[in-house]
N, C-alpha and C positions, 0 to 999 in steps of 0.2 A: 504494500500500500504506500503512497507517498503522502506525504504531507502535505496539508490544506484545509479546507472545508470538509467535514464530514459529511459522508452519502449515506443517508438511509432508504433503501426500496422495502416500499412494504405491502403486506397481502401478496406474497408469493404462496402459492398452489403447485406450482409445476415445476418437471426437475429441468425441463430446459431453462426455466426463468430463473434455478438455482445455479446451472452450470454458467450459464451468463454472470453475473454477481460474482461468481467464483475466479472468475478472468478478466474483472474490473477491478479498479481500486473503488469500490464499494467499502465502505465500513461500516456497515450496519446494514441486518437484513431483519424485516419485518413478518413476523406472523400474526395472523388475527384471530383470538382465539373470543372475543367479544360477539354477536349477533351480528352478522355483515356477510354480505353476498361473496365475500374473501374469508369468510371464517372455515379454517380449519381442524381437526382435531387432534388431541396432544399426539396420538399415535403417528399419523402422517406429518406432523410436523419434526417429531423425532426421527423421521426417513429420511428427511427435507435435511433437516443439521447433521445429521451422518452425511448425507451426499454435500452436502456445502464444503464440509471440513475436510471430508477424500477427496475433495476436487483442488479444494486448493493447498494441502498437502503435492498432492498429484506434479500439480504445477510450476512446486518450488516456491509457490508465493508467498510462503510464509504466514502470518499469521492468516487465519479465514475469518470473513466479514463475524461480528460480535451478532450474535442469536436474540432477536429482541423479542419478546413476547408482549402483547396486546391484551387489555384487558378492561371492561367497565365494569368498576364496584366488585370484583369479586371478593369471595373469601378464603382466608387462609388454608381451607380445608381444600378450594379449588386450585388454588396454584398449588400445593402440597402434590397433587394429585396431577397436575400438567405437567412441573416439573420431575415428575418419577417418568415421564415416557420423551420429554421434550426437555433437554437439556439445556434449557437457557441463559444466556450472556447477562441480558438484560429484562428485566419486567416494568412493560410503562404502561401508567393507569389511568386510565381517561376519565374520569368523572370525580364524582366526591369524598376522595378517598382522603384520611386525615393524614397531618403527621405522624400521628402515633400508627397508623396503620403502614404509613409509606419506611419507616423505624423499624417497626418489625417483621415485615417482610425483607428488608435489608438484614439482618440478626440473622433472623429462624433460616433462611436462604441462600444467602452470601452471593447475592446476586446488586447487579449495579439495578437502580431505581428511577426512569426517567418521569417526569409529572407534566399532565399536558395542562395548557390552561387554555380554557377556548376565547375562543376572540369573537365578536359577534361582526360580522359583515358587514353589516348598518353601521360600525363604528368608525367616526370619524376622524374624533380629536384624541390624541395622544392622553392617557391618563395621567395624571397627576403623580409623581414621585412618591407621596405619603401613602396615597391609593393603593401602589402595587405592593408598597414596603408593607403597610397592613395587610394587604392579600397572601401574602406571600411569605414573608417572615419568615414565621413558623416551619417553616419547613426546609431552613436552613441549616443543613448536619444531617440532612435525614433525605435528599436526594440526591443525584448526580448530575443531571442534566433536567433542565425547563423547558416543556415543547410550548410553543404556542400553532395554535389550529385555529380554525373556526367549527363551531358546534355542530352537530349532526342532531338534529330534536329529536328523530326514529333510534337512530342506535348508539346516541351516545358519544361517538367519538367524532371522527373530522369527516368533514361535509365535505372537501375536492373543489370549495371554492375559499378563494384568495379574500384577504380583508387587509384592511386601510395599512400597509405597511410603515406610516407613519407612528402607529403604536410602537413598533417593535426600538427603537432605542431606550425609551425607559426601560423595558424589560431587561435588554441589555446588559445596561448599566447595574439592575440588580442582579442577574447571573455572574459577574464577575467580578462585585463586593462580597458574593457569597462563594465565590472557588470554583462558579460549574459552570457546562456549559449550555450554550444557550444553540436549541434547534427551533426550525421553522417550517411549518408546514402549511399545506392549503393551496392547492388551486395552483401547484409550480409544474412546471414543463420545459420540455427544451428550449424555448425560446423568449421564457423570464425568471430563468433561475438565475443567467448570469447577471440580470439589471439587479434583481434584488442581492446579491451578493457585491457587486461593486458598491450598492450606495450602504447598505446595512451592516455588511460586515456577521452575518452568522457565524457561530462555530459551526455549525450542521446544517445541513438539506432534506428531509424527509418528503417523498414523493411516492405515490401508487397511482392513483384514476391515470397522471399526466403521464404515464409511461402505458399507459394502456390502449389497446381497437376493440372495441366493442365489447369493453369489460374484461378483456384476455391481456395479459403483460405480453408487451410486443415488444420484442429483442431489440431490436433499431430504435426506438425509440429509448428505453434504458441506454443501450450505447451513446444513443445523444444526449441524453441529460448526462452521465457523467462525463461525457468529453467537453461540455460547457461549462461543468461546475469544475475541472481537471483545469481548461482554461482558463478558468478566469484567475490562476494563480494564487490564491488568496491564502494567506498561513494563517494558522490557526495554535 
């Protein structure tokens, strides 16, 4: 993998769409084990990170994209039980999950913890510093990385459309008084992931629908978003 902007694809299904990822510098691959027309289950997903991890063994690439697992509101007894078949890197939780819960899934787990926060579409005006620092805080020591999305009302997690990227430097700002980093999702594609990277500056990328035809992840298109997001040079 080289150095820059982290790539996450996620809602991968298929072992071509894992052998792809396997042969990018991809660092992060997504499974959705949440209610979504990409949700998988922990059985085939643990097929999916055995075939990621021989591929890119295979390949000499050294280390294999980090296994993120996807999730709304579960419980500890559900990841217990994902994690026995799906050996996962990471577990990121899309809804109202607390500190103390995002804590001890870190503990009981020994897994990295990403936390989404949703962005509402309709929003305009950047929030206020004290805003996000109350929002947020709390859960300081107790994740790894802050997704920001825009909300999905039906399932929970990210809708595949884009919001006011004018929010995204306060957020910023508080991922990197707190030590982590900061991803960004919603509505990216090959052809504005590199505008939002030159002016925002992410640590990470997270992308599914905009690598997709017809709801199917299409190879060329993956190839494209990470050779724009590989472009745009950006260190992280």
């Amino acid at each position: 993998m080289t150095a820059g902007t982290a790539v996450k694809i996620c809602g991968l299904l298929t072992e071509a769409a894992v052998q792809t990822t396997a042969r990018l510098p991809v660092t992060h691959v997504g499974f959705l084990f949440a209610k979504s027309k990409r949700q998988v289950t922990p059985q085939r997903a643990g097929e999916l990170i055995a075939l990621l991890r021989a591929e890119a063994a295979g390949r000499g690439a050294g280390e294999a994209p980090r296994a993120v697992g996807v999730f709304v509101n579960p419980t500890l007894e559900e990841l217990e039980q994902t994690l026995a078949q799906a050996p996962l890197d990471v577990v990121q939780l899309h809804a109202g999950e607390t500190p103390e819960f995002c804590r001890e899934v870190r503990e009981r787990f020994g897994v990295q913890v990403f936390k989404a926060m949703p962005v509402q579409k309709t929003q305009t005006a950047a929030p206020e510093r004290e805003a996000v620092a109350a929002q947020l805080d709390s859960f300081r020591g107790v994740i790894d990385a802050l997704l920001l999305d825009t909300h999905d009302p039906v399932y929970g997690g990210g809708s595949g459309q884009t919001f006011a990227w004018d929010c995204i430097p306060v957020y910023r700002e508080w991922a990197q008084g707190a030590g982590i980093k900061l991803f960004v999702a919603g509505g990216l594609h090959a052809n504005n992931v590199d505008q939002l990277i030159a002016e925002f500056q992410p640590d990470g990328v997270d992308v599914s629908s905009g690598v997709e035809t017809d709801g199917v992840k299409d190879i060329a298109k993956i190839e494209a978003f990470v050779e724009r997001v590989t472009r745009s040079g950006t260190s992280t």
